[in-house]
C-alpha positions in Angstrom: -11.9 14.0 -4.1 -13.2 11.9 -1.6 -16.9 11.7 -3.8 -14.4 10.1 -6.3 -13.0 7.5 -3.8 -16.3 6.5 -2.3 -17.5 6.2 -6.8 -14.2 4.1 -7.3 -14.9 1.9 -3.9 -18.5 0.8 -4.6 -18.8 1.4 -8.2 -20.7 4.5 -10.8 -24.2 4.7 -10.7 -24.5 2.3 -7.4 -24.9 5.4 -4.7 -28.3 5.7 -3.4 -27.0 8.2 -0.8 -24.2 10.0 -0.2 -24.1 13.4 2.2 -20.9 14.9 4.1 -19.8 18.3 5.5 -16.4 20.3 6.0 -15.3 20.1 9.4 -12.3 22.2 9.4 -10.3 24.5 6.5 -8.9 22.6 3.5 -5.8 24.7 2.1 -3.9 24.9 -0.7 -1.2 22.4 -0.6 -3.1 20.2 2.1 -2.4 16.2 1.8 -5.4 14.9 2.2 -6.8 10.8 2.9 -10.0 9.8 2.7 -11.2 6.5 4.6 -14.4 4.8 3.6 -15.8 2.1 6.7 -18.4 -0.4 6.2 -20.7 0.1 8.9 -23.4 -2.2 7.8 -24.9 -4.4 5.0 -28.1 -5.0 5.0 -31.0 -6.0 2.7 -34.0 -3.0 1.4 -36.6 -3.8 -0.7 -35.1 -6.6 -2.3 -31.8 -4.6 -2.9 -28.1 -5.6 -1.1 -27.2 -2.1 0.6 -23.9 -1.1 2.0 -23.7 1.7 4.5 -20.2 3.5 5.0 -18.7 6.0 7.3 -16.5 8.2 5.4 -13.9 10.4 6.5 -11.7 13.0 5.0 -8.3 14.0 7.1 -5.1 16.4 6.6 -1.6 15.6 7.1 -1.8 16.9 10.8 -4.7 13.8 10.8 -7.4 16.7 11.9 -10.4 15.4 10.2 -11.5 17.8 7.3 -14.9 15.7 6.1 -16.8 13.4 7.4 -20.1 11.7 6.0 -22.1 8.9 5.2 -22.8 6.5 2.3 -25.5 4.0 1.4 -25.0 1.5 -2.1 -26.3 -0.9 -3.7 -23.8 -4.1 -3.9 -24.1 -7.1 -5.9 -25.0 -10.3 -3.5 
């Protein structure tokens, strides 16, 4: 789930890195929200790169995932 939502915010086939980790249990029945934050934008190798912080919580807002993203975005 929140692989899909970082693919639906920047785009398919634009990820040129993408790693996160469980922090806590995920159960059945769990409601969880993911959150994607722009933390930089910068310029590599004559590509437009977006990094993001990305975070995964419960209903009880305990944080299940959290990770990191870099893009490629259209300038």
């Amino acid at each position: 789930m929140t692989g899909r939502m970082v693919t639906n915010y920047v785009g398919d086939g634009t990820l040129k890195k993408y790693g996160v980790r469980f922090t806590s249990q995920v159960w059945p029945g769990d409601t969880l929200t993911s959150v994607a934050t722009v933390t930089d934008i910068r310029e590599e190798e004559g590509e437009s790169l977006v990094d993001l912080e990305i975070v995964t919580t419960n209903q009880d807002g305990v944080a299940v995932i959290t990770g990191t993203a870099t893009a490629k975005i259209n300038s």
